[in-house]
CHARMM-style PDB file with segment names, atoms N, HN, CA, C and O in Angstrom:
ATOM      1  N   UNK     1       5.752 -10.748   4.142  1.00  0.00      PROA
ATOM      2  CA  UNK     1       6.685  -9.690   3.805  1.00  0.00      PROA
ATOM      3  C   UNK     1       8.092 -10.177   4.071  1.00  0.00      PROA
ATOM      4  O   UNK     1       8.360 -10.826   5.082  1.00  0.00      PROA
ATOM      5  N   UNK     2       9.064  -9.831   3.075  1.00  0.00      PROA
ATOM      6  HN  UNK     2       8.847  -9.304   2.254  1.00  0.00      PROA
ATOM      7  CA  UNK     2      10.179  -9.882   3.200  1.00  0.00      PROA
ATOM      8  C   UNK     2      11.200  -9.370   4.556  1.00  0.00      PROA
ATOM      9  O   UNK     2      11.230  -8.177   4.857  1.00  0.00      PROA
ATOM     10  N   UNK     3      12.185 -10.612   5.481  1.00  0.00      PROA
ATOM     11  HN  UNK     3      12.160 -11.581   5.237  1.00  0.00      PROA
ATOM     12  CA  UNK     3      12.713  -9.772   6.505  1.00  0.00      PROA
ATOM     13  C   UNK     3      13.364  -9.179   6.197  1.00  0.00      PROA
ATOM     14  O   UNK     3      14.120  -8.893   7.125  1.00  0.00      PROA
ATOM     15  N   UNK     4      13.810  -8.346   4.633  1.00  0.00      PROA
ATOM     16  HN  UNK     4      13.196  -8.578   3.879  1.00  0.00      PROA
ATOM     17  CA  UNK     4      14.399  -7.226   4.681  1.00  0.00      PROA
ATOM     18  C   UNK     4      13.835  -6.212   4.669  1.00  0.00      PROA
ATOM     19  O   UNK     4      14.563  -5.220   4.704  1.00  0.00      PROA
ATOM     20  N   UNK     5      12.461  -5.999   4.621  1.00  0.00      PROA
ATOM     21  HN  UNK     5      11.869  -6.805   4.593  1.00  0.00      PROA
ATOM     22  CA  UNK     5      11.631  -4.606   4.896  1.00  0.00      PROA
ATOM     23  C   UNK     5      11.738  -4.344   6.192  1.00  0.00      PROA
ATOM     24  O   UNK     5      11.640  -3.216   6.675  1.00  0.00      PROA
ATOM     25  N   UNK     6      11.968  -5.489   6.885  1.00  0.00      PROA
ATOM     26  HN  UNK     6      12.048  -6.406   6.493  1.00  0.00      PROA
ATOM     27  CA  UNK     6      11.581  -5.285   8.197  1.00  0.00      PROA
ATOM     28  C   UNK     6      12.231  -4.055   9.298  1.00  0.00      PROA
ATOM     29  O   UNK     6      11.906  -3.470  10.331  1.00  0.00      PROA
ATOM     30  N   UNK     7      13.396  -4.116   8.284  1.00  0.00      PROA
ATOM     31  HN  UNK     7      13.659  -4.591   7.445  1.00  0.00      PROA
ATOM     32  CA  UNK     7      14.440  -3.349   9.245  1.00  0.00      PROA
ATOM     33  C   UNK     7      14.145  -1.473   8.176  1.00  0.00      PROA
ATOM     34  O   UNK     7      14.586  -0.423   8.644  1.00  0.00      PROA
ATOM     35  N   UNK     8      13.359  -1.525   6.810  1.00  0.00      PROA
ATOM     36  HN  UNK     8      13.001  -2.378   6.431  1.00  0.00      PROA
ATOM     37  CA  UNK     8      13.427  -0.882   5.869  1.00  0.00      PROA
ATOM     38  C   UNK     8      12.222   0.165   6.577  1.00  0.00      PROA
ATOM     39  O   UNK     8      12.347   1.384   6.693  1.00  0.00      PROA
ATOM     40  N   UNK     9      11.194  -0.542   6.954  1.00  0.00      PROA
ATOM     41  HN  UNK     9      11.093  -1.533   6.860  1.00  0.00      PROA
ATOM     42  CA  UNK     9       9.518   0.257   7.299  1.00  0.00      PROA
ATOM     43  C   UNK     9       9.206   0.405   8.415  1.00  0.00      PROA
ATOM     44  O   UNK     9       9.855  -0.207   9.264  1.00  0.00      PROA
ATOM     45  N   UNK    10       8.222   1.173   8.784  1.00  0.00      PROA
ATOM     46  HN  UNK    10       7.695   1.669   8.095  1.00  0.00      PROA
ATOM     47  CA  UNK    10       7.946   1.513  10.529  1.00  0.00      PROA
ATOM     48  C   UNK    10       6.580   0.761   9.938  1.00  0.00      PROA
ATOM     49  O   UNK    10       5.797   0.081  10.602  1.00  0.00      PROA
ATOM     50  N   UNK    11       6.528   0.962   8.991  1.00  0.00      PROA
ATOM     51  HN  UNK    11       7.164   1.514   8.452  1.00  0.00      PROA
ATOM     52  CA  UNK    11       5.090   0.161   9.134  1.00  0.00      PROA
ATOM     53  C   UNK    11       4.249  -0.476   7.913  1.00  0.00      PROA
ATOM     54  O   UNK    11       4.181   0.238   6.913  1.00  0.00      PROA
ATOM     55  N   UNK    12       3.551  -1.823   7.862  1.00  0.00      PROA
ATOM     56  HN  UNK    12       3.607  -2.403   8.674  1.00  0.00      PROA
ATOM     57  CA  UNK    12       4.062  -2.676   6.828  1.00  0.00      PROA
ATOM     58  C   UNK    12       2.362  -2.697   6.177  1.00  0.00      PROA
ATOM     59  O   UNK    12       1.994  -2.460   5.026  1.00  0.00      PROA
ATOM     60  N   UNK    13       1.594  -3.048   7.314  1.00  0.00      PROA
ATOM     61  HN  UNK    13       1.893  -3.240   8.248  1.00  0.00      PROA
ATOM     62  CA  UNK    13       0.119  -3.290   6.909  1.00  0.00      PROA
ATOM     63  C   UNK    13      -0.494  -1.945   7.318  1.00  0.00      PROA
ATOM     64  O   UNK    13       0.105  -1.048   7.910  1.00  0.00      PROA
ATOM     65  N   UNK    14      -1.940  -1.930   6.866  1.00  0.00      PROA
ATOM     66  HN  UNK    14      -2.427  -2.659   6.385  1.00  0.00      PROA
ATOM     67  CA  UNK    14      -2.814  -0.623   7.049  1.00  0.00      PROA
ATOM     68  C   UNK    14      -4.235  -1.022   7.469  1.00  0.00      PROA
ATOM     69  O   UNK    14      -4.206  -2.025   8.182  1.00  0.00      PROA
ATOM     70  N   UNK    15      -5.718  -0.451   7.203  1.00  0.00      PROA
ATOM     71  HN  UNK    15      -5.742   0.364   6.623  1.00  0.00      PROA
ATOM     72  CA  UNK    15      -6.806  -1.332   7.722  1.00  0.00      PROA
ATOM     73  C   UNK    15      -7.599  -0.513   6.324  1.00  0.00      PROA
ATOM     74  O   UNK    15      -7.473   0.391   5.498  1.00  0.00      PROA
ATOM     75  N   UNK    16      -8.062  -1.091   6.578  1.00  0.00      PROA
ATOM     76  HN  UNK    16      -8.164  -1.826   7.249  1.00  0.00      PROA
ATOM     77  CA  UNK    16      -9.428  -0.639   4.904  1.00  0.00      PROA
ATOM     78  C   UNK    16      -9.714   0.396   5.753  1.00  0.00      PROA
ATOM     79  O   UNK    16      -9.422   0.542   6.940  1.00  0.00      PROA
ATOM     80  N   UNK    17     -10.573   1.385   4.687  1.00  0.00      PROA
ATOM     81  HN  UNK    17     -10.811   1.266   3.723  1.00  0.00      PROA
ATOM     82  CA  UNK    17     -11.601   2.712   4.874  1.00  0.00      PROA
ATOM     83  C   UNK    17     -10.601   3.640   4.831  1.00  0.00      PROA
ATOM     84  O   UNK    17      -9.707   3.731   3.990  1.00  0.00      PROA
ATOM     85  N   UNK    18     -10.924   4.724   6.346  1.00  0.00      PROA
ATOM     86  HN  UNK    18     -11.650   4.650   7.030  1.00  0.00      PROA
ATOM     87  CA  UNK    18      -9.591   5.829   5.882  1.00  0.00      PROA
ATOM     88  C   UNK    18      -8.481   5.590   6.517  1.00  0.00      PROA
ATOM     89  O   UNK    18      -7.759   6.553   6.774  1.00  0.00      PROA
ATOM     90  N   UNK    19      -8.065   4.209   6.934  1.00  0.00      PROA
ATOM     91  HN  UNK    19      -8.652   3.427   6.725  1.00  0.00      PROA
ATOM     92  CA  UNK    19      -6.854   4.492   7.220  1.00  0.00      PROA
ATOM     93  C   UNK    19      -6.349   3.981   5.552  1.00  0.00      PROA
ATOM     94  O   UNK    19      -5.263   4.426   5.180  1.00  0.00      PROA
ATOM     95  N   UNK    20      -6.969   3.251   4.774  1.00  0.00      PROA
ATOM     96  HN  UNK    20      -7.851   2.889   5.076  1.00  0.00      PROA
ATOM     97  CA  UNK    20      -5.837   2.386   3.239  1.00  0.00      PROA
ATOM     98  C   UNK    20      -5.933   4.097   2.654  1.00  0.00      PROA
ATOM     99  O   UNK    20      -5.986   4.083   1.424  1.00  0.00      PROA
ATOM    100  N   UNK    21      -5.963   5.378   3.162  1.00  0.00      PROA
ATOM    101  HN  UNK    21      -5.919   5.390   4.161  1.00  0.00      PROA
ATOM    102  CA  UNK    21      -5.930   6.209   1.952  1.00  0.00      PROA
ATOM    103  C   UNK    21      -4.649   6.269   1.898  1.00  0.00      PROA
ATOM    104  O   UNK    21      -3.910   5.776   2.750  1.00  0.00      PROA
ATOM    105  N   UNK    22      -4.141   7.103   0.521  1.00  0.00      PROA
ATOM    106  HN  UNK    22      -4.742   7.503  -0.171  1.00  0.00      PROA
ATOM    107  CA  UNK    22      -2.187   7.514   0.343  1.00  0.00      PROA
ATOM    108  C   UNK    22      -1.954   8.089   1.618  1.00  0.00      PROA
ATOM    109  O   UNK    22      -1.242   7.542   2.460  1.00  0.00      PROA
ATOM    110  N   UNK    23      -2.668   9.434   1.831  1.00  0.00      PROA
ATOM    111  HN  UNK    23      -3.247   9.878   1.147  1.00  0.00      PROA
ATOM    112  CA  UNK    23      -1.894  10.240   2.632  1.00  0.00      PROA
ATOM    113  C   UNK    23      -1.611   9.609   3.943  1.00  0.00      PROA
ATOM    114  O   UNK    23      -0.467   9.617   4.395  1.00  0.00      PROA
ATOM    115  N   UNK    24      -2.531   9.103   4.527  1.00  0.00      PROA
ATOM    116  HN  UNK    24      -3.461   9.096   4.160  1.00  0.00      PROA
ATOM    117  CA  UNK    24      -2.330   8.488   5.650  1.00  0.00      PROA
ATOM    118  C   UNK    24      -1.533   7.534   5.938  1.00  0.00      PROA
ATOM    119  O   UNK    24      -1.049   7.421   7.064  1.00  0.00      PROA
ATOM    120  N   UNK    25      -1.182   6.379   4.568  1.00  0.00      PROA
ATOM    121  HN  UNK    25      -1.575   6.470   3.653  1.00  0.00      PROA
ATOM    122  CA  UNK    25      -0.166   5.611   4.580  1.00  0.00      PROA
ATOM    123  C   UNK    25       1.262   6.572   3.984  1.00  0.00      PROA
ATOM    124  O   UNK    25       2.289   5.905   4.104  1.00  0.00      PROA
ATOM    125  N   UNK    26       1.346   7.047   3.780  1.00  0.00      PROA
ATOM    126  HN  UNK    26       0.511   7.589   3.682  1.00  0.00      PROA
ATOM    127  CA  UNK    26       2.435   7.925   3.427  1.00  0.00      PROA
ATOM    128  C   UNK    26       2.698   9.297   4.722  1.00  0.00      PROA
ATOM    129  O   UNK    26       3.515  10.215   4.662  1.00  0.00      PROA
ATOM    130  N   UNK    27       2.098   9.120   5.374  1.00  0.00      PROA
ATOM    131  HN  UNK    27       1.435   8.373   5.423  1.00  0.00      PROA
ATOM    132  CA  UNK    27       2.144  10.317   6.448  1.00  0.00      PROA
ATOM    133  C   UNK    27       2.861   9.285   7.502  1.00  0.00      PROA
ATOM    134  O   UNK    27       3.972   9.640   7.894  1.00  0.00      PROA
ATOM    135  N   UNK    28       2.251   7.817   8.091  1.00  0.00      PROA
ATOM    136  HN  UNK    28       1.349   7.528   7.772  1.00  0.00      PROA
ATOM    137  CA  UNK    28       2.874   7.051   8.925  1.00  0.00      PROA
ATOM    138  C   UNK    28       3.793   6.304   8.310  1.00  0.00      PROA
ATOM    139  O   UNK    28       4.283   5.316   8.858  1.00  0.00      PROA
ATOM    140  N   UNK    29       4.085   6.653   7.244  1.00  0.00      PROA
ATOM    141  HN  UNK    29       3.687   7.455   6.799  1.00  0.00      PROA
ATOM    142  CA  UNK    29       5.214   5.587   6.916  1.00  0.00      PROA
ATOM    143  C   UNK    29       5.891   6.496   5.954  1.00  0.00      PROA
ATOM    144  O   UNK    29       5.524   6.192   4.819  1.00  0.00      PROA
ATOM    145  N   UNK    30       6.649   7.395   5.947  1.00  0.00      PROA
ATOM    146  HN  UNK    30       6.947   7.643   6.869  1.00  0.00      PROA
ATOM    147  CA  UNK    30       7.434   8.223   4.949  1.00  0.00      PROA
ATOM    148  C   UNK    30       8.272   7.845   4.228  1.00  0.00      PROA
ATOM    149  O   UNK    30       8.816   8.647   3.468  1.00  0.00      PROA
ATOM    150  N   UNK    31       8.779   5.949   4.257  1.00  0.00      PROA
ATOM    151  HN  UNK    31       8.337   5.298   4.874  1.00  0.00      PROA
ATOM    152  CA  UNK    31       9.622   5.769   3.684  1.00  0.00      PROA
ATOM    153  C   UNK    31       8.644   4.965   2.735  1.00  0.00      PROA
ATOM    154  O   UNK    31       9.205   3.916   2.416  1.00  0.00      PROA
ATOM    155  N   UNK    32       7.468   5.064   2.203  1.00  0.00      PROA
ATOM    156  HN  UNK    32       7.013   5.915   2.462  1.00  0.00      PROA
ATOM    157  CA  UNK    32       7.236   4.152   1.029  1.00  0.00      PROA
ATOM    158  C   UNK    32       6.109   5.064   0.617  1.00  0.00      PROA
ATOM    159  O   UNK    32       5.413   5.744   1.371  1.00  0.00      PROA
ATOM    160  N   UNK    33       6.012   4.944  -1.136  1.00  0.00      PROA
ATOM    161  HN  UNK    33       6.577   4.392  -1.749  1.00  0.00      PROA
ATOM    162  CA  UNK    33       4.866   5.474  -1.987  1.00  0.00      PROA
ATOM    163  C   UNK    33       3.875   4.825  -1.911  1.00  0.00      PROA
ATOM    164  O   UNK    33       4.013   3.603  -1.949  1.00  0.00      PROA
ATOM    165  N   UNK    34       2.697   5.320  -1.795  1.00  0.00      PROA
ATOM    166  HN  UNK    34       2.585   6.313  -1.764  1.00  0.00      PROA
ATOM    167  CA  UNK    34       0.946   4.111  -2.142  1.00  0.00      PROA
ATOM    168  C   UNK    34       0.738   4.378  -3.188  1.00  0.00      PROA
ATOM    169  O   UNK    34       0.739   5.588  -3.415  1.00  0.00      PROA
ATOM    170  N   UNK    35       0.506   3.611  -4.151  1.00  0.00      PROA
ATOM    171  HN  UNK    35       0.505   2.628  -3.966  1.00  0.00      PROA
ATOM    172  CA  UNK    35       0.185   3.844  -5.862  1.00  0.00      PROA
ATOM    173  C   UNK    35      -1.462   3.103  -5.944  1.00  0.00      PROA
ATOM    174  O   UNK    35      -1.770   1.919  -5.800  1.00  0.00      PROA
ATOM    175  N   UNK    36      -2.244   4.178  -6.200  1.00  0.00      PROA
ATOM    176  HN  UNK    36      -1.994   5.139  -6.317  1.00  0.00      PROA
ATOM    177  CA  UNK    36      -3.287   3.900  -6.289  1.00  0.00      PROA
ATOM    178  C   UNK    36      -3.713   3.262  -7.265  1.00  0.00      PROA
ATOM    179  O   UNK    36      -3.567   3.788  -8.368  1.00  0.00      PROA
ATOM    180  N   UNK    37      -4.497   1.677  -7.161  1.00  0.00      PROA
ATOM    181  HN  UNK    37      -4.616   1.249  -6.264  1.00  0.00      PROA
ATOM    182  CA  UNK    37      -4.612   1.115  -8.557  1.00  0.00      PROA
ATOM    183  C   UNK    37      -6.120   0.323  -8.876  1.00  0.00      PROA
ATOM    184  O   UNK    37      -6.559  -0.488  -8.061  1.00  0.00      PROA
ATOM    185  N   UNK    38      -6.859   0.648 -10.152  1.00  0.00      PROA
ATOM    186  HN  UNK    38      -6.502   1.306 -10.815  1.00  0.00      PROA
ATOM    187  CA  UNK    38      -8.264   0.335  -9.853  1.00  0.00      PROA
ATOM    188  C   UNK    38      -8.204  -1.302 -10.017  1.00  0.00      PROA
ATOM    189  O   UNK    38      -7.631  -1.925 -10.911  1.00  0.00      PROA
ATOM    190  N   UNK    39      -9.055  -1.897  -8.755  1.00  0.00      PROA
ATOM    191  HN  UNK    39      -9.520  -1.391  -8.028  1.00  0.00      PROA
ATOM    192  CA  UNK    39      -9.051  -2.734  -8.647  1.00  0.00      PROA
ATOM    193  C   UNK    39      -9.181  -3.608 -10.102  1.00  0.00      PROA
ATOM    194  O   UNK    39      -9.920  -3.101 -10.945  1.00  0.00      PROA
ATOM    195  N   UNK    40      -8.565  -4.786 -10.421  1.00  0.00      PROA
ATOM    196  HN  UNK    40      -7.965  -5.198  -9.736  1.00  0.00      PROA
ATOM    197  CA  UNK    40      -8.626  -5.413 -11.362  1.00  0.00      PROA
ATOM    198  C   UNK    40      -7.594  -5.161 -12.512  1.00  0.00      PROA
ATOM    199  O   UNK    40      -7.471  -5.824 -13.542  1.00  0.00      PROA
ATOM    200  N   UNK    41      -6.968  -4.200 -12.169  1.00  0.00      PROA
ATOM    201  HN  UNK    41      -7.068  -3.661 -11.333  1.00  0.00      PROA
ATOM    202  CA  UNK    41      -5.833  -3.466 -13.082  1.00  0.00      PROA
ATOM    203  C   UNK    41      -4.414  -4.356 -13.010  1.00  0.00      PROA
ATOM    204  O   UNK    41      -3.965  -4.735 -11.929  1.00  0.00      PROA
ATOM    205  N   UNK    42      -3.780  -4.637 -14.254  1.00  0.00      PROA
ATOM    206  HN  UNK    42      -4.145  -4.329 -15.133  1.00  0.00      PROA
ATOM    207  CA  UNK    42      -2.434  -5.563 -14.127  1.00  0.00      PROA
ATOM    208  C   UNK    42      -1.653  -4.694 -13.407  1.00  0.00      PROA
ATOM    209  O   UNK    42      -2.018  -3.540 -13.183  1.00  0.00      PROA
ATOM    210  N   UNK    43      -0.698  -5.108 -13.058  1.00  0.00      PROA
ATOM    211  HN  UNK    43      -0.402  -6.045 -13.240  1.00  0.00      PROA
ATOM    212  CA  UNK    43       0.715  -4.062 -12.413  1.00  0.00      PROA
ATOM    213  C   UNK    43       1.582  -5.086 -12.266  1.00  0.00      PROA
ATOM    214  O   UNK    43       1.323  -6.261 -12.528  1.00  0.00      PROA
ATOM    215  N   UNK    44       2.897  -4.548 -11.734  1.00  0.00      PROA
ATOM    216  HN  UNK    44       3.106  -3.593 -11.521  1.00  0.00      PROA
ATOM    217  CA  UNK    44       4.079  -5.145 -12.197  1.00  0.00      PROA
ATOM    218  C   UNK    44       4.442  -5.953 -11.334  1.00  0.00      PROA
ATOM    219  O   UNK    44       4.092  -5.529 -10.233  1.00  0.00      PROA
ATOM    220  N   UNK    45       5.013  -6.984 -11.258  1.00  0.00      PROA
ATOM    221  HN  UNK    45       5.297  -7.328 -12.152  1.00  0.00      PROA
ATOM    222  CA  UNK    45       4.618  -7.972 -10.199  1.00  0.00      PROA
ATOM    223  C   UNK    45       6.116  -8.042  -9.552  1.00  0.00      PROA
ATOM    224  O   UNK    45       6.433  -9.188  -9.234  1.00  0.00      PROA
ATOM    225  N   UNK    46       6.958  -7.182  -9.332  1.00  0.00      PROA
ATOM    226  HN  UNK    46       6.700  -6.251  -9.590  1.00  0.00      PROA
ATOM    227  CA  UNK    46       8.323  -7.414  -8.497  1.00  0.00      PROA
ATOM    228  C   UNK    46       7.735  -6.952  -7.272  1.00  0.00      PROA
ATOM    229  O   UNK    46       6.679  -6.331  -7.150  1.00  0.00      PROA
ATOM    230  N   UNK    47       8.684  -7.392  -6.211  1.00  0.00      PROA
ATOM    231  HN  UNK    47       9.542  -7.896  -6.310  1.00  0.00      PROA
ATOM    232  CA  UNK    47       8.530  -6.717  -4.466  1.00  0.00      PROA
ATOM    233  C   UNK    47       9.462  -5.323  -4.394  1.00  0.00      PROA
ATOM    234  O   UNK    47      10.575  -4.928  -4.741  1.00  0.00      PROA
ATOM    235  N   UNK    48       8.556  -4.964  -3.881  1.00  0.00      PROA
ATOM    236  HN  UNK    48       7.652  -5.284  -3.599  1.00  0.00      PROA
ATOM    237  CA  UNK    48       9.427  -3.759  -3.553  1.00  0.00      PROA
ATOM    238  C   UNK    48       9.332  -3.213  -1.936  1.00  0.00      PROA
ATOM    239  O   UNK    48       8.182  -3.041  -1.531  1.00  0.00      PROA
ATOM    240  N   UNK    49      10.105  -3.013  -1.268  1.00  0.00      PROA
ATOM    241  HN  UNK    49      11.039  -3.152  -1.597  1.00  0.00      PROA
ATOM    242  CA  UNK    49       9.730  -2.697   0.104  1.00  0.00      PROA
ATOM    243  C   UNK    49       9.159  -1.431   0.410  1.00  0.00      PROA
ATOM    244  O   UNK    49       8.442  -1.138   1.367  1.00  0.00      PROA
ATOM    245  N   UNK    50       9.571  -0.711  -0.532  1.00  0.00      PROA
ATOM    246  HN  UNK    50      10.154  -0.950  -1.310  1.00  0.00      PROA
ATOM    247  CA  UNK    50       8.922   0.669  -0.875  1.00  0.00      PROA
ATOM    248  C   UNK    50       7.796   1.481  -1.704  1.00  0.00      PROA
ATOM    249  O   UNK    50       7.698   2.690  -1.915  1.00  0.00      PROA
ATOM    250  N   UNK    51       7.091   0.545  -2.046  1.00  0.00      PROA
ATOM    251  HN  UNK    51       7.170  -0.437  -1.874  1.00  0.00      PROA
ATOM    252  CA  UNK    51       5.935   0.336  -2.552  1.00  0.00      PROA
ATOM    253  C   UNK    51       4.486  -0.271  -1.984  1.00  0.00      PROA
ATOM    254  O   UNK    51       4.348  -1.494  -1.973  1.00  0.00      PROA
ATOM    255  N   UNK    52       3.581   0.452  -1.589  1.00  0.00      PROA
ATOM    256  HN  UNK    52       3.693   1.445  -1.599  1.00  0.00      PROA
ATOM    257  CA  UNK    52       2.481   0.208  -1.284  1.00  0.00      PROA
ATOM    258  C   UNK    52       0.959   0.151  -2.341  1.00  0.00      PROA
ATOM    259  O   UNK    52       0.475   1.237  -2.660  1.00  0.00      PROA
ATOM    260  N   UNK    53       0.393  -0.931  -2.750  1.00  0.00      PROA
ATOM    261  HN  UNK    53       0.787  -1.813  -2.492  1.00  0.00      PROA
ATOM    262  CA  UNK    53      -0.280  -0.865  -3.576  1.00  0.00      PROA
ATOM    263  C   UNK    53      -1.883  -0.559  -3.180  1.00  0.00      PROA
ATOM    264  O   UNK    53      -2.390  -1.579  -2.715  1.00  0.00      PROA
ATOM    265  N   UNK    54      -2.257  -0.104  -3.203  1.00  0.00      PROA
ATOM    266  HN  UNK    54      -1.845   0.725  -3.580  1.00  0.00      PROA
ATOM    267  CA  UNK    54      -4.020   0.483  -2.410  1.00  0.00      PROA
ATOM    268  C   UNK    54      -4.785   0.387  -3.671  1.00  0.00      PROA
ATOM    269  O   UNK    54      -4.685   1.280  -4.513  1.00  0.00      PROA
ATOM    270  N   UNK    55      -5.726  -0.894  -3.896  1.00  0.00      PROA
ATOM    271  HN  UNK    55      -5.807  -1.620  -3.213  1.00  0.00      PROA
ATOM    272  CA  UNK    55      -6.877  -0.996  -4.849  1.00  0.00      PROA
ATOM    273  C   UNK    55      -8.154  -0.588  -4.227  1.00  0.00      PROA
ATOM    274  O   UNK    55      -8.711  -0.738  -3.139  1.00  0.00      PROA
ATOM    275  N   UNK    56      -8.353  -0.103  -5.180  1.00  0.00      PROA
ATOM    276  HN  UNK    56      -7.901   0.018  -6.064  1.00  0.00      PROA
ATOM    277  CA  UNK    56     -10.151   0.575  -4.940  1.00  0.00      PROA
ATOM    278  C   UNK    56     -10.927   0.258  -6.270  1.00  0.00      PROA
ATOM    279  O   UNK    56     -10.436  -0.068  -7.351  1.00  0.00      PROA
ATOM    280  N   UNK    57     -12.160   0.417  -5.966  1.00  0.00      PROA
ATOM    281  HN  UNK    57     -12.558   0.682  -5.088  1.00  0.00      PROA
ATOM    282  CA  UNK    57     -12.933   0.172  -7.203  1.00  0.00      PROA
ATOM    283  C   UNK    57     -13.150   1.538  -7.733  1.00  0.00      PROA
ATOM    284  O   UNK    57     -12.337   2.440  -7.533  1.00  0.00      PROA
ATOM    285  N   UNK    58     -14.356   1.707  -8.476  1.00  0.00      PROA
ATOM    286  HN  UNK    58     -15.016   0.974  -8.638  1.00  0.00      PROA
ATOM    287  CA  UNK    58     -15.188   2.860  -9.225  1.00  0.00      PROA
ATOM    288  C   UNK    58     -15.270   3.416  -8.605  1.00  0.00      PROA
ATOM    289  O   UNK    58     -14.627   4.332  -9.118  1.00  0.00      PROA
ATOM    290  N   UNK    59     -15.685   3.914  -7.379  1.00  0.00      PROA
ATOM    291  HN  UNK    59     -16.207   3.171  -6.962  1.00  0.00      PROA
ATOM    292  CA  UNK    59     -15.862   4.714  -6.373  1.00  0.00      PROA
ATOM    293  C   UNK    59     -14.478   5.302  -5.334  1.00  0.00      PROA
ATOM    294  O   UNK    59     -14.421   5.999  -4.321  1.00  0.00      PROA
ATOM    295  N   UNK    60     -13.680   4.754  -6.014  1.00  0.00      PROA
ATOM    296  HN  UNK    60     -13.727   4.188  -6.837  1.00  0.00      PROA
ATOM    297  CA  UNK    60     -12.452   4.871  -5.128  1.00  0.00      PROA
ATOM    298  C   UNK    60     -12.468   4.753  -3.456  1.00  0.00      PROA
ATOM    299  O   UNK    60     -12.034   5.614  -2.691  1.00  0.00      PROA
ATOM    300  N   UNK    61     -13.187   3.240  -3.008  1.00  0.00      PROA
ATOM    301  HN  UNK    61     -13.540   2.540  -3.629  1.00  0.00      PROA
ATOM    302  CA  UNK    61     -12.971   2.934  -1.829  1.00  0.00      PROA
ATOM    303  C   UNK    61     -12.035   1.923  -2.007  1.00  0.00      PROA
ATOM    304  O   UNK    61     -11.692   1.367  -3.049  1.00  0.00      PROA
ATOM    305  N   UNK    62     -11.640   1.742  -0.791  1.00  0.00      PROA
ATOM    306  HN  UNK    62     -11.919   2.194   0.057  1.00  0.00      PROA
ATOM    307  CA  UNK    62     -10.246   0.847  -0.869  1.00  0.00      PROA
ATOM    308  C   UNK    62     -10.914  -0.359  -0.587  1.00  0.00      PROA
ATOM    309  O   UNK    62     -11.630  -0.461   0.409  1.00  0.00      PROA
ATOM    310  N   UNK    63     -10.736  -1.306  -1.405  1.00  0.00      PROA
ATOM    311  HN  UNK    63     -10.155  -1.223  -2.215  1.00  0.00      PROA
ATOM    312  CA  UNK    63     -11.278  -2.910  -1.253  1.00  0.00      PROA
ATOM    313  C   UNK    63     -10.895  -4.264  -1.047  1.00  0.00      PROA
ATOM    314  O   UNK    63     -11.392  -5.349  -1.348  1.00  0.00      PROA
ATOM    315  N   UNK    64      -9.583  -3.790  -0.282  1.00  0.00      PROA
ATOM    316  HN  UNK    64      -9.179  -2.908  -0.038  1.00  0.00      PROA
ATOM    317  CA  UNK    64      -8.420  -4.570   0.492  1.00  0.00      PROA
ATOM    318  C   UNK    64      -7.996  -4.266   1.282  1.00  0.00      PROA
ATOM    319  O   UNK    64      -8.192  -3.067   1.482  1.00  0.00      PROA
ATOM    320  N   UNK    65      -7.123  -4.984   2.345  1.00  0.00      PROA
ATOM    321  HN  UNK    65      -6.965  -5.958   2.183  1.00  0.00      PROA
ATOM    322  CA  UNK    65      -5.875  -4.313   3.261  1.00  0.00      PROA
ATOM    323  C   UNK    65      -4.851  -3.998   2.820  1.00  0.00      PROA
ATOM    324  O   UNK    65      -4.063  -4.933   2.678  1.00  0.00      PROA
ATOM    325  N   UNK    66      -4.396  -2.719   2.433  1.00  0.00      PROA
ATOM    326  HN  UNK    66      -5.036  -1.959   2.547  1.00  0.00      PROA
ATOM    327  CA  UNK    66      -3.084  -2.257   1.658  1.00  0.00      PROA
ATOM    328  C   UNK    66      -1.557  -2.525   2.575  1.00  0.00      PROA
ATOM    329  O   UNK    66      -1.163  -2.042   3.637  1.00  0.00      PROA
ATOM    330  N   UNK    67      -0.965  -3.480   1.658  1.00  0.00      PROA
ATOM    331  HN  UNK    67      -1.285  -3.873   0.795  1.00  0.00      PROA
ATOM    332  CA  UNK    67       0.137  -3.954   2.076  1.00  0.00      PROA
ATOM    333  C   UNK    67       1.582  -3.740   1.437  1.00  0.00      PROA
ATOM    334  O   UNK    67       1.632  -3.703   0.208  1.00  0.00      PROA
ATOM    335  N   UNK    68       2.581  -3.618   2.054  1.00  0.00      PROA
ATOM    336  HN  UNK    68       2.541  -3.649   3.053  1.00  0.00      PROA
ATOM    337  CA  UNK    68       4.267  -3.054   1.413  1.00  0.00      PROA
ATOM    338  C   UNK    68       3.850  -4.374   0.190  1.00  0.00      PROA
ATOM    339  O   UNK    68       3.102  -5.352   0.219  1.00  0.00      PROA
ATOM    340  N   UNK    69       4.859  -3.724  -0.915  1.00  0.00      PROA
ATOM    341  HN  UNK    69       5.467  -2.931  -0.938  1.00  0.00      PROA
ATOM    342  CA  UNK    69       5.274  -4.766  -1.928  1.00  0.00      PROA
ATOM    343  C   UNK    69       5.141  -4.500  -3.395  1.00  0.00      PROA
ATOM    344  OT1 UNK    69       5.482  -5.356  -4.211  1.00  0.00      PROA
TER     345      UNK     69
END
């Protein structure tokens, strides 16, 4: 992660299950959106410090560690 988030986020990484859900990353961290995206899906490839990306599959479990960017 960029050291300019650093000073931007209270908090940068998350843990799979229920903590990668939105609300929970958006409840501890109010300054960034989680955009839910099905795993395997293109998306836009700039950084953003305010952007959290949370992939899940078919089932909508989260199938990563959701990270700023």
């Amino acid at each position: 992660m960029s050291s300019i988030c650093q000073e931007f986020v209270a908090r940068a990484r998350w843990g799979e299950g229920r903590n990668g859900r939105r609300e929970t990353i958006e409840r501890e961290n109010p300054l960034v959106n989680a955009k839910i995206v099905l795993e395997g899906t293109p998306v836009i490839e700039n950084f953003d410090c305010r952007r959290v990306w949370v992939w899940v599959d078919e089932n909508n479990v989260v199938t990563c560690v959701p990270v700023i960017g």
